[in-house]
VOVEXKOL-954812 format. One record per residue: residue in three letters; x, y, z of N, C-alpha, C, O in turn. Coordinates in steps of 0.1 Angstrom, whole numbers, padded with zeros to 4 digits, always signed. Layout:
// VOVEXKOL-954812
ALAXYZXYZXYZXYZ;...
***
This chain:
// VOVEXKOL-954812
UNK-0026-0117+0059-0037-0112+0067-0045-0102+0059-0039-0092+0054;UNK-0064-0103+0056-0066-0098+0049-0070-0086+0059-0072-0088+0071;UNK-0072-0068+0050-0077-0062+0061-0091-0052+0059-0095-0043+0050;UNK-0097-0057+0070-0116-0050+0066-0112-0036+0065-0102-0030+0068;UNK-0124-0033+0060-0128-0019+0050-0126-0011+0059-0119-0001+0058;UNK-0134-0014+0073-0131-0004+0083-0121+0000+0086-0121+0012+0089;UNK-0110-0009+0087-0096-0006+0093-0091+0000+0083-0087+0011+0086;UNK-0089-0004+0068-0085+0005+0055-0089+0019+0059-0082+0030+0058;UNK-0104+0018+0064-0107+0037+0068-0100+0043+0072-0096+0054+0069;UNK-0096+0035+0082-0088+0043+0095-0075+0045+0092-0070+0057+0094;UNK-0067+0034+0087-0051+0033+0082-0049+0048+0074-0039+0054+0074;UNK-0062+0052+0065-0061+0060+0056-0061+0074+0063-0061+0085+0058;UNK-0063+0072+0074-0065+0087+0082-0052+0089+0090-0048+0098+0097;UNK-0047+0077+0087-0030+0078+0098-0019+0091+0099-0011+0094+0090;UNK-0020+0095+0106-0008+0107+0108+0006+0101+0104+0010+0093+0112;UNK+0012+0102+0095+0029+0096+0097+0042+0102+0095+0045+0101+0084;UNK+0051+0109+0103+0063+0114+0103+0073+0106+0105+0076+0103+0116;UNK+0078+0103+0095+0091+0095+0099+0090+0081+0101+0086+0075+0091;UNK+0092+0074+0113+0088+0062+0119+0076+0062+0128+0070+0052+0131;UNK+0071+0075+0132+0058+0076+0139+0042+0076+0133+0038+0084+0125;UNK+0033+0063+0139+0021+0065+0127+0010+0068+0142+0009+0061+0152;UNK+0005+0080+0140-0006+0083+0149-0018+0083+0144-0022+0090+0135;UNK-0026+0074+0152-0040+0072+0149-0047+0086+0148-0039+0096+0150;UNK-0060+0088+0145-0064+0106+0146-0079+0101+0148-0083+0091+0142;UNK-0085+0106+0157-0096+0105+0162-0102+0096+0175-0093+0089+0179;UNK-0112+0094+0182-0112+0082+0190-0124+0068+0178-0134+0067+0171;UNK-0114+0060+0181-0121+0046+0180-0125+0039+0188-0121+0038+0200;UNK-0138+0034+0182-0145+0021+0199-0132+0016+0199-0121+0017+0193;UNK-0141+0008+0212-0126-0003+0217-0122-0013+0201-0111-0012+0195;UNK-0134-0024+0196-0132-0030+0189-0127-0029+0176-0122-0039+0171;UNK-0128-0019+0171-0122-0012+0161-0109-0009+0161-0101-0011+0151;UNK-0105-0004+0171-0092+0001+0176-0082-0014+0178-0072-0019+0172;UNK-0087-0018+0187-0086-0036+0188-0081-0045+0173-0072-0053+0171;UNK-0093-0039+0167-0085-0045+0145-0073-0041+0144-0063-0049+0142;UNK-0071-0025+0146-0064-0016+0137-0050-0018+0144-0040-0017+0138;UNK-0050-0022+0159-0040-0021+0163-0029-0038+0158-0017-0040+0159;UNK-0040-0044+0155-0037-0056+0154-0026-0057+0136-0016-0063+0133;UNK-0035-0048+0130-0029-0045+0118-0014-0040+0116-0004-0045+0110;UNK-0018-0026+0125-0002-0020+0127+0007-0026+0135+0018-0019+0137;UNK+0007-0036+0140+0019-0044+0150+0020-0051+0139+0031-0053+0136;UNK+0008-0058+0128+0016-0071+0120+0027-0062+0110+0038-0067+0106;UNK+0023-0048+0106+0027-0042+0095+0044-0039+0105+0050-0029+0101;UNK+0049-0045+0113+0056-0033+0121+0055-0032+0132+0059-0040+0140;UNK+0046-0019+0133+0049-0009+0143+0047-0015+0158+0046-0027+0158;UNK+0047-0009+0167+0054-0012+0185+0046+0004+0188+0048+0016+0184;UNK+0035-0002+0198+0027+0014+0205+0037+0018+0214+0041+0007+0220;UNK+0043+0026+0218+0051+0037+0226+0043+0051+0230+0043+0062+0224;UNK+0036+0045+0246+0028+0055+0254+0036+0066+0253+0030+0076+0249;UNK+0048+0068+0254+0056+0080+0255+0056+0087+0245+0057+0099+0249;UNK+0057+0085+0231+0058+0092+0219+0040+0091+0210+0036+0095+0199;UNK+0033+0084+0222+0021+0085+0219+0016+0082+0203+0007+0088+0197;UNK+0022+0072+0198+0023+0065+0185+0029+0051+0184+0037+0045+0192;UNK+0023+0046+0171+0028+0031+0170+0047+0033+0160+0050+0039+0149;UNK+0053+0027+0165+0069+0033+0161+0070+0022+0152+0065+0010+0153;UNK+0079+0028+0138+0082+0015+0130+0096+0014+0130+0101+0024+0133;UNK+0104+0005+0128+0118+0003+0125+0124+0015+0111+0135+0020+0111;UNK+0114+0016+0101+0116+0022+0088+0104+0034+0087+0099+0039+0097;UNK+0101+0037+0073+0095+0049+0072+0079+0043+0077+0078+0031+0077;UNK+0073+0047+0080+0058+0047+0086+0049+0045+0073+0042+0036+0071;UNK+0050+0052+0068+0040+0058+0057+0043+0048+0048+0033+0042+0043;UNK+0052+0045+0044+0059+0034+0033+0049+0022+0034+0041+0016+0027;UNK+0052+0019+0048+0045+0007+0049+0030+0007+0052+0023-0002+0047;UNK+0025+0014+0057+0011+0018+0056+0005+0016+0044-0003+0008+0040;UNK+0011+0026+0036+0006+0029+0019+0005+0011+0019-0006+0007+0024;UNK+0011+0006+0016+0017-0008+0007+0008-0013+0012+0001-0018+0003;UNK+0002-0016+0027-0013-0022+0032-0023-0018+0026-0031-0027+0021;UNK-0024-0009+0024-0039-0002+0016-0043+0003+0007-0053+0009+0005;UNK-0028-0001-0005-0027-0007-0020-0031-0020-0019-0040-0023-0027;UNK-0027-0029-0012-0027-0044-0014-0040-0048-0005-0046-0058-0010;UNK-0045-0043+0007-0055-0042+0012-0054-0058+0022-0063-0064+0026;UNK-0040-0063+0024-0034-0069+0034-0023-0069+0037-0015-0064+0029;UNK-0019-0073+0047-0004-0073+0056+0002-0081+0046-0004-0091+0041;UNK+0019-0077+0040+0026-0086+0032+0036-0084+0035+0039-0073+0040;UNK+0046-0096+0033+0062-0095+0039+0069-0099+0026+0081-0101+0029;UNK+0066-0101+0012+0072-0098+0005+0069-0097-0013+0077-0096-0023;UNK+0055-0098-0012+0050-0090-0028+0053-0077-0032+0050-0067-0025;UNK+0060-0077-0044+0061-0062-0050+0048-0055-0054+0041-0057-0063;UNK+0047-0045-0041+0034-0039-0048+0034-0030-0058+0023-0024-0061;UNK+0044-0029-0063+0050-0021-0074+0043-0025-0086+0041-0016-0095;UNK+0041-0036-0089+0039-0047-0107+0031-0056-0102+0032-0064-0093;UNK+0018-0055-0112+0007-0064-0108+0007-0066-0123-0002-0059-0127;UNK+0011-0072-0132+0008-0073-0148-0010-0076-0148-0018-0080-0140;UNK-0009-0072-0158-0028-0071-0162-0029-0083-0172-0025-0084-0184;UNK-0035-0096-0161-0043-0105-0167-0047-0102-0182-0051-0090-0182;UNK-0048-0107-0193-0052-0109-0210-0067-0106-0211-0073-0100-0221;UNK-0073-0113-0198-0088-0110-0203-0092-0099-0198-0100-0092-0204;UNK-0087-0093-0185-0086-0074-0182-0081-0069-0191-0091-0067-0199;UNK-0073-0066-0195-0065-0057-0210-0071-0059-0218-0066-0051-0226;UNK-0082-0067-0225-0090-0068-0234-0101-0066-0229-0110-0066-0238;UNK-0107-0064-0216-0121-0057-0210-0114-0041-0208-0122-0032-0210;UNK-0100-0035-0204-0099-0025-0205-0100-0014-0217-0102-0002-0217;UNK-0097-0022-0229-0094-0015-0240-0107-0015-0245-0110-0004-0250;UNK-0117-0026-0246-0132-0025-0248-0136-0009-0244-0138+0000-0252;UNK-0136-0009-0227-0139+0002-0217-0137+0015-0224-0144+0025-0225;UNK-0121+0013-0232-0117+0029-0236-0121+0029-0254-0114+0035-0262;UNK-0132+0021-0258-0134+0020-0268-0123+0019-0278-0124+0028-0286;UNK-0115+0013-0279-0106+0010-0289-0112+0007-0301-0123+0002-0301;UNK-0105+0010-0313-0109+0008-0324-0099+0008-0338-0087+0007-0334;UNK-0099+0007-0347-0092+0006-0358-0089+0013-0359-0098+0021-0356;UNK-0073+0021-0363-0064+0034-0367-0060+0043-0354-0049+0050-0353;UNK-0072+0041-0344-0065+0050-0335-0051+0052-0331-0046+0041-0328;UNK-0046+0059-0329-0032+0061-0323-0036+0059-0307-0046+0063-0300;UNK-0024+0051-0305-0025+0046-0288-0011+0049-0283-0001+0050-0290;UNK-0013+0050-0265-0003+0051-0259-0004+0045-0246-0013+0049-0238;UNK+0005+0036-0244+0004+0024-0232+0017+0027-0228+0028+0022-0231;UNK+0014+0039-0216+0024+0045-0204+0033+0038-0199+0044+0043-0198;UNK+0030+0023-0195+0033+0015-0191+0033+0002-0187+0027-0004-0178;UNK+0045-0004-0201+0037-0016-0205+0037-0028-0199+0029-0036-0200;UNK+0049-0029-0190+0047-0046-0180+0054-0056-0188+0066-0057-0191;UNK+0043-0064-0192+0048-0077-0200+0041-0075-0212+0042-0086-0219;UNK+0034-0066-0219+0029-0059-0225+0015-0064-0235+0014-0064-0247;UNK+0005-0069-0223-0007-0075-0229-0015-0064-0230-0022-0065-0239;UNK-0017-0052-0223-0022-0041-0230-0019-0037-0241-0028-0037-0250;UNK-0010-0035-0243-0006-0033-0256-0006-0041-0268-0004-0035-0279;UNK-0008-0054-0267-0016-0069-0279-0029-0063-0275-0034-0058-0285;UNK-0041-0060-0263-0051-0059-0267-0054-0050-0277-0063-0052-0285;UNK-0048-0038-0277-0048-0025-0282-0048-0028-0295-0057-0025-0302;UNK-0035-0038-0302-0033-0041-0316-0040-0048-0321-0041-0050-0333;UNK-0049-0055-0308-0057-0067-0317-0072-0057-0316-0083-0063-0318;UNK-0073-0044-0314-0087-0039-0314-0083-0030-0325-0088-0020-0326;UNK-0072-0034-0336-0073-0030-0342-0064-0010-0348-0062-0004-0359;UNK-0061-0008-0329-0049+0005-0331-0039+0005-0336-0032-0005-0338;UNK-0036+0018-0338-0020+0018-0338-0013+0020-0328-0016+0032-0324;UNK-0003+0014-0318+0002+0016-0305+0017+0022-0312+0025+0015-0317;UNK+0017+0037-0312+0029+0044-0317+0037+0045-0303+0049+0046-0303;UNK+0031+0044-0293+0041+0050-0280+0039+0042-0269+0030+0045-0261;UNK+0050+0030-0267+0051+0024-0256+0062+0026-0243+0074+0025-0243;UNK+0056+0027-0237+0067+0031-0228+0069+0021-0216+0059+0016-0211;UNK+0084+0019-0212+0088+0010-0200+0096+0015-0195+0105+0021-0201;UNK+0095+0014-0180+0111+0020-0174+0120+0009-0169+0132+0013-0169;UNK+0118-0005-0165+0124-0014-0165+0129-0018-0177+0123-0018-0188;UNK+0142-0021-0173+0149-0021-0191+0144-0042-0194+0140-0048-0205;UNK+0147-0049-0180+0146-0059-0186+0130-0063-0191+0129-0072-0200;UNK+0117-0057-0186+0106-0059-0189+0103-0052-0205+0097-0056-0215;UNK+0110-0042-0203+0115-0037-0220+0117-0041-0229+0113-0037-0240;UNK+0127-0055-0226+0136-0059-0234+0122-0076-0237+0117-0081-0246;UNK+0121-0076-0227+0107-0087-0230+0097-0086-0242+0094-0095-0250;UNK+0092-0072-0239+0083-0064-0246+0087-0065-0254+0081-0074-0260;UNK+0100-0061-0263+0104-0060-0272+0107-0071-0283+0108-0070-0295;UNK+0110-0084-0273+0112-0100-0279+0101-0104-0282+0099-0111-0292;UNK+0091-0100-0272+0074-0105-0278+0068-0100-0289+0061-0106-0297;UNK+0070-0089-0290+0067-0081-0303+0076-0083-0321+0073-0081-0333;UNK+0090-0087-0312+0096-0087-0325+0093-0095-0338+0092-0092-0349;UNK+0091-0107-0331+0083-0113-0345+0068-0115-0350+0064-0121-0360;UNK+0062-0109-0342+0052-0106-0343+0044-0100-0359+0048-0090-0365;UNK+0032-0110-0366+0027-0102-0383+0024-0090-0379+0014-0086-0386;UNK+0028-0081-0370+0024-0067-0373+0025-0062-0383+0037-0062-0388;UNK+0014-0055-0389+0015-0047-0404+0025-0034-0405+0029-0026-0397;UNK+0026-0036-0414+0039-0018-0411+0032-0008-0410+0038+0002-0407;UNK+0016-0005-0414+0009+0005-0411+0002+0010-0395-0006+0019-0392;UNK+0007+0000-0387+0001-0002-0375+0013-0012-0362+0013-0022-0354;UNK+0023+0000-0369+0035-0007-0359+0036+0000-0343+0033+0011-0339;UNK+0042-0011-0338+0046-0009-0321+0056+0000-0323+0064-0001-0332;UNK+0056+0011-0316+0066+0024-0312+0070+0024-0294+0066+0031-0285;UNK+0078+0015-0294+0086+0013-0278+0096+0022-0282+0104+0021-0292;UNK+0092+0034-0270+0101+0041-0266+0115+0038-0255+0112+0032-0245;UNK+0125+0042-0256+0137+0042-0248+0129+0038-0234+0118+0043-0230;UNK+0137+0027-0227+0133+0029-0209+0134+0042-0204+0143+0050-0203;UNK+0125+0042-0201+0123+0057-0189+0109+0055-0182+0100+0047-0184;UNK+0113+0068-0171+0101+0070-0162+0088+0078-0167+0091+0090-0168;UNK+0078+0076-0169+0068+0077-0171+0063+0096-0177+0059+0102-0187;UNK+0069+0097-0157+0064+0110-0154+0075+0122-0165+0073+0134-0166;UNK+0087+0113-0171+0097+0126-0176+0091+0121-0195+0097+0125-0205;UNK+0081+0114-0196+0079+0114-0211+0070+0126-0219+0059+0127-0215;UNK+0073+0131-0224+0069+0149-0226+0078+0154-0237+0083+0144-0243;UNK+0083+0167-0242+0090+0174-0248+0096+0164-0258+0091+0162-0269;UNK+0107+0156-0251+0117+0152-0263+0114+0140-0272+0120+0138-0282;UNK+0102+0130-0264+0102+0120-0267+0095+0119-0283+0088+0127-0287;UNK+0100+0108-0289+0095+0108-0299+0090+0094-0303+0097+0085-0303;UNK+0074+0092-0306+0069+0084-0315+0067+0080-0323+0061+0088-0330;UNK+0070+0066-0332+0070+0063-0343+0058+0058-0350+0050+0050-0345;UNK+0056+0064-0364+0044+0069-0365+0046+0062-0383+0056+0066-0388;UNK+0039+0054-0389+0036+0048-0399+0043+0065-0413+0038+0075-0416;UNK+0053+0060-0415+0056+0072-0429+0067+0081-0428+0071+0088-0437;UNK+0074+0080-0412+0080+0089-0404+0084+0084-0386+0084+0073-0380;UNK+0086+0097-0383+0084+0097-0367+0075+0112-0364+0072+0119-0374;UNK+0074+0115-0354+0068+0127-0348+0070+0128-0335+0069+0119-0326;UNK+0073+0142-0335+0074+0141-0322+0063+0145-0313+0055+0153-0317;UNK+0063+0140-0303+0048+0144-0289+0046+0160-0287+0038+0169-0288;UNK+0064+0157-0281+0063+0174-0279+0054+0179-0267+0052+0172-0258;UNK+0048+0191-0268+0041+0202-0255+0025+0202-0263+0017+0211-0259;UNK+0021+0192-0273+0011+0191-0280+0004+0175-0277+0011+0165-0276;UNK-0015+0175-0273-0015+0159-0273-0021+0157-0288-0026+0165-0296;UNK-0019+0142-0290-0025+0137-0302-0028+0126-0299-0026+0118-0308;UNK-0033+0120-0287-0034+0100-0287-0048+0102-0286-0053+0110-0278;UNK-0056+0094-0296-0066+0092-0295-0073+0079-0277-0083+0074-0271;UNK-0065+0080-0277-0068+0067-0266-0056+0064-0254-0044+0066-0256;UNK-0060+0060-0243-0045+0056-0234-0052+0049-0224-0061+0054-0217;UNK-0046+0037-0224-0050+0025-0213-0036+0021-0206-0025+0019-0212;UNK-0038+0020-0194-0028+0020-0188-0029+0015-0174-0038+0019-0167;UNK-0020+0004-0168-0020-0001-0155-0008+0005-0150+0002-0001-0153;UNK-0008+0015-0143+0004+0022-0135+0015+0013-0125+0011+0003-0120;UNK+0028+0016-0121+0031+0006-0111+0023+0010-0096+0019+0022-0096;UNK+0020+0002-0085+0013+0010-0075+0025+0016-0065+0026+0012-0054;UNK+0030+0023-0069+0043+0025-0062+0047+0040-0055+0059+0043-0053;UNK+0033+0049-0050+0031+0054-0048+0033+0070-0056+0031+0081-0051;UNK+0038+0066-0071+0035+0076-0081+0022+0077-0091+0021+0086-0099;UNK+0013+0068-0090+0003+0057-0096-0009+0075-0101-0012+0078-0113;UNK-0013+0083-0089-0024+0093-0095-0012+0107-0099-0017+0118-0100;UNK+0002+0107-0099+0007+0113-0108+0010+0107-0126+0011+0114-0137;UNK+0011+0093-0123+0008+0088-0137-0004+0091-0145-0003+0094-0157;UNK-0017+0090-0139-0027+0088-0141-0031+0103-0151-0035+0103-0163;UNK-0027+0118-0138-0027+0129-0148-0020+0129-0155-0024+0136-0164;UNK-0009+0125-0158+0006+0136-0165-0003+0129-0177-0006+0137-0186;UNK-0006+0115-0179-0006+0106-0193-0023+0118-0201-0026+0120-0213;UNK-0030+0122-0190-0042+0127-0194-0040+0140-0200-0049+0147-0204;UNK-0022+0145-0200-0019+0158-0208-0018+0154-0222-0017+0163-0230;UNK-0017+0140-0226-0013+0135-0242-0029+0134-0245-0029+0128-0256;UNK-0039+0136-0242-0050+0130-0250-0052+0144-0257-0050+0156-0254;UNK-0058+0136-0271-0066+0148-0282-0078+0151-0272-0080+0146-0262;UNK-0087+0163-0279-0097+0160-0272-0107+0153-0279-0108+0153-0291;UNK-0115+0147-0270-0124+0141-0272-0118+0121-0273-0124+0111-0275;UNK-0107+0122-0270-0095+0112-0261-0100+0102-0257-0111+0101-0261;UNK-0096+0091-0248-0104+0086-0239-0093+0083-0230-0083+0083-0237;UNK-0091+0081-0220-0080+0068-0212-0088+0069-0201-0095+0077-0195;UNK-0083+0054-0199-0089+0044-0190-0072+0038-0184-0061+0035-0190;UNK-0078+0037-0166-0065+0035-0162-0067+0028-0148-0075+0031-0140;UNK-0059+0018-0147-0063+0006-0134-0056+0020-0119-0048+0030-0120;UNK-0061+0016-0112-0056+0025-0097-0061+0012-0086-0070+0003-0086;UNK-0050+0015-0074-0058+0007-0064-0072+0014-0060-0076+0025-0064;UNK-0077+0008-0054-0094+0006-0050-0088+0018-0038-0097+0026-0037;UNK-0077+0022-0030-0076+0031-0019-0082+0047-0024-0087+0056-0018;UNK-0079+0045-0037-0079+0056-0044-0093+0064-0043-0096+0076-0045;UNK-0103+0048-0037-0120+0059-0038-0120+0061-0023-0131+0066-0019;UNK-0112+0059-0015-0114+0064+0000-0109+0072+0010-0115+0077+0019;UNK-0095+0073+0007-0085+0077+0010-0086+0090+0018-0092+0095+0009;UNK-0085+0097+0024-0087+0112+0030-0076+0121+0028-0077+0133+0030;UNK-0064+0115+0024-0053+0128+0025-0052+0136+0013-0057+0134+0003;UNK-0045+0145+0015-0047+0156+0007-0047+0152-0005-0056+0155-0014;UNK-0034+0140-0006-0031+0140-0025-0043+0133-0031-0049+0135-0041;UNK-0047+0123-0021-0058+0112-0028-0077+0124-0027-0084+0123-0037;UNK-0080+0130-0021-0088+0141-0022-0086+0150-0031-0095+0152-0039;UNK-0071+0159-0034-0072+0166-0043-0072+0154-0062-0075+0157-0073;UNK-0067+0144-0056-0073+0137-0074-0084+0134-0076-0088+0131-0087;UNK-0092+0133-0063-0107+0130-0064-0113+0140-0075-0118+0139-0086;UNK-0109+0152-0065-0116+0167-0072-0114+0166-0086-0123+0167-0095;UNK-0097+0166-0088-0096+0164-0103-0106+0159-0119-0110+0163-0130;UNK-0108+0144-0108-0111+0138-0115-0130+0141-0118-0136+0135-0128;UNK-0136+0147-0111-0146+0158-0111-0142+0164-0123-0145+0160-0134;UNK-0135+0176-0118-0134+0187-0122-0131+0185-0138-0133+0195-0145;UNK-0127+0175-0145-0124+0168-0158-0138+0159-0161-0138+0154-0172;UNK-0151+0155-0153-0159+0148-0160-0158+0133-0164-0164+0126-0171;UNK-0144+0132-0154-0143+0117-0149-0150+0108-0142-0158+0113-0134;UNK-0148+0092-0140-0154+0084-0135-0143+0074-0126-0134+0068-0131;UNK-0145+0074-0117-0138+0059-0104-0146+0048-0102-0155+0048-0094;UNK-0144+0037-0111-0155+0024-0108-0147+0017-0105-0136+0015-0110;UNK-0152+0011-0091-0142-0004-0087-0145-0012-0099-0154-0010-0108;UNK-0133-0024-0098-0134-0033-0106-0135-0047-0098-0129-0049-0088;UNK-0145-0057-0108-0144-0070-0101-0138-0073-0091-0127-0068-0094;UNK-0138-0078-0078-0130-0087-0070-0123-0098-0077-0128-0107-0085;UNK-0109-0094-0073-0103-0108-0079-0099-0110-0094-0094-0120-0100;UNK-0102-0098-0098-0096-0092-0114-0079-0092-0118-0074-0092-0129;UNK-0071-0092-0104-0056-0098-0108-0054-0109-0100-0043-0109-0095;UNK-0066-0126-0097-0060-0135-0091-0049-0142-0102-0039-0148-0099;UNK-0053-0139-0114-0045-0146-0126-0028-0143-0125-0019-0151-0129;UNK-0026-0128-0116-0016-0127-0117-0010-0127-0101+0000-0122-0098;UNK-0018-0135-0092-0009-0143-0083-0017-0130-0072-0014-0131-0060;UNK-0027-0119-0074-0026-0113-0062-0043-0110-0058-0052-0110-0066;UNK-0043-0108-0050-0062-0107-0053-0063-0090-0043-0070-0087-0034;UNK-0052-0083-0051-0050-0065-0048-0068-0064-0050-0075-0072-0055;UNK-0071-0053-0047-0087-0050-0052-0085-0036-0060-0075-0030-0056;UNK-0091-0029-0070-0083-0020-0076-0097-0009-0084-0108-0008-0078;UNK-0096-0005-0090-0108+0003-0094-0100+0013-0109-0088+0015-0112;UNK-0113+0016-0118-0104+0022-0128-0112+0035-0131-0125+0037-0131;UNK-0099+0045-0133-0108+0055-0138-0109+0060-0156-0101+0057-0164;UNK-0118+0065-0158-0123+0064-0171-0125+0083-0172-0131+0090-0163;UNK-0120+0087-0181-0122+0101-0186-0122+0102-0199-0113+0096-0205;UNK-0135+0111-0208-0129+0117-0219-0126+0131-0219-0131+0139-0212;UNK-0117+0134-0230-0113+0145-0225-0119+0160-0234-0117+0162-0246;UNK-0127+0167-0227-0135+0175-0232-0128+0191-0240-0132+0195-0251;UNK-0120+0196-0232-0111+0205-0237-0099+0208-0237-0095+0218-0242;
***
């Protein structure tokens, strides 16, 4: 069930504690009529007495997951959307890739950002995965790979995104180096999982850029509407940095089985 923009409005305004999702505001009848139609498929059961739609599990969990995917689903991981070949080579265009740059691809998937990256000519010193077996993919696809030794792949250990910082170390044509509390990536393109850590990925990776940097980063499309605190205060952010939120194409991951709608944001980094 696909679900209109309108109802996304509203979903995004939802009160949710626990198992309880309360509407906030009045809706026409017809509207309300959509919305209710949404939260019974997602779940929830209206209970006059607790004056909310009740879910069996967390409320919010399942809400989010509707308006990442921007329909009712009973069993897509909305976690992993791999980035289609000809997006990863329209994203890395976007963040100007170029010859020598040092790159960092947060999170690589099946790791076609990271081929577009090498074939524009970077160096991808720092790849990062937290799924060990998508890792271990990454790792078989690349191994035989004619990569030059001056412009080799640097897959870092599986880990989570948000703890890559201080210790990690990149491998860097002559040596290694470490990242450390210092940035140095000329560039970072990156498709986050949508898994509701997606605009803490988005900053933490925007602490590794040099300046004058670029990264460019896929987000769901909820990300330009959203009203709650966290999705407004990255709005501002992303202001406040001289950033950009452009939807992307409709239909830009059917290749990869899902037609999510998504939007990307684009920053360079000034200071």
């Amino acid at each position: 069930m696909n679900i209109s923009p309108e109802v996304l409005v509203v979903l995004s305004t939802v009160e949710c504690n626990g198992n309880r999702a309360v509407l906030i505001g009045q809706l026409d009848r017809k509207l309300y009529v959509k919305t209710n139609e949404v939260l019974v498929a997602l779940g929830g059961k209206w209970n006059s007495k607790a004056k909310a739609h009740l879910f069996d599990g967390d409320a919010a969990e399942r809400i989010d997951q509707a308006i990442v995917v921007g329909e009712v689903t009973t069993h897509k991981d909305i976690g992993f959307f791999p980035t289609p070949p000809a997006l990863a080579a329209e994203l890395v265009r976007m963040a100007k890739v170029g010859p020598g740059m040092v790159c960092l691809e947060p999170s690589a998937g099946t790791g076609n950002i990271v081929m577009a990256m090498y074939e524009a000519g970077a160096r991808v010193v720092s790849v990062v995965e937290q799924d060990n077996k998508m890792r271990r993919g990454v790792a078989s696809r690349f191994a035989d790979s004619p990569f030059s030794a001056d412009r080799c792949i640097g897959l870092e250990p599986a880990m989570d995104f948000l703890k890559f910082g201080d210790n990690v170390i990149g491998v860097k044509p002559g040596g290694t180096i470490a990242v450390g509390s210092f940035a140095w990536f000329d560039r970072i393109v990156m498709n986050p999982p949508f898994c509701g850590e997606h605009l803490d990925h988005a900053r933490h990776a925007y602490k590794f850029l040099k300046i004058g940097g670029i990264e460019v980063c896929v987000l769901p499309s909820s990300v330009l509407f959203r009203e709650d605190k966290k999705h407004t205060a990255f709005r501002a952010w992303v202001a406040e940095i001289g950033g950009t939120l452009s939807p992307l194409p409709s239909l830009s991951f059917r290749p990869s089985g899902t037609d999510v709608n998504t939007c990307v944001l684009f920053v360079e980094k000034r200071s």
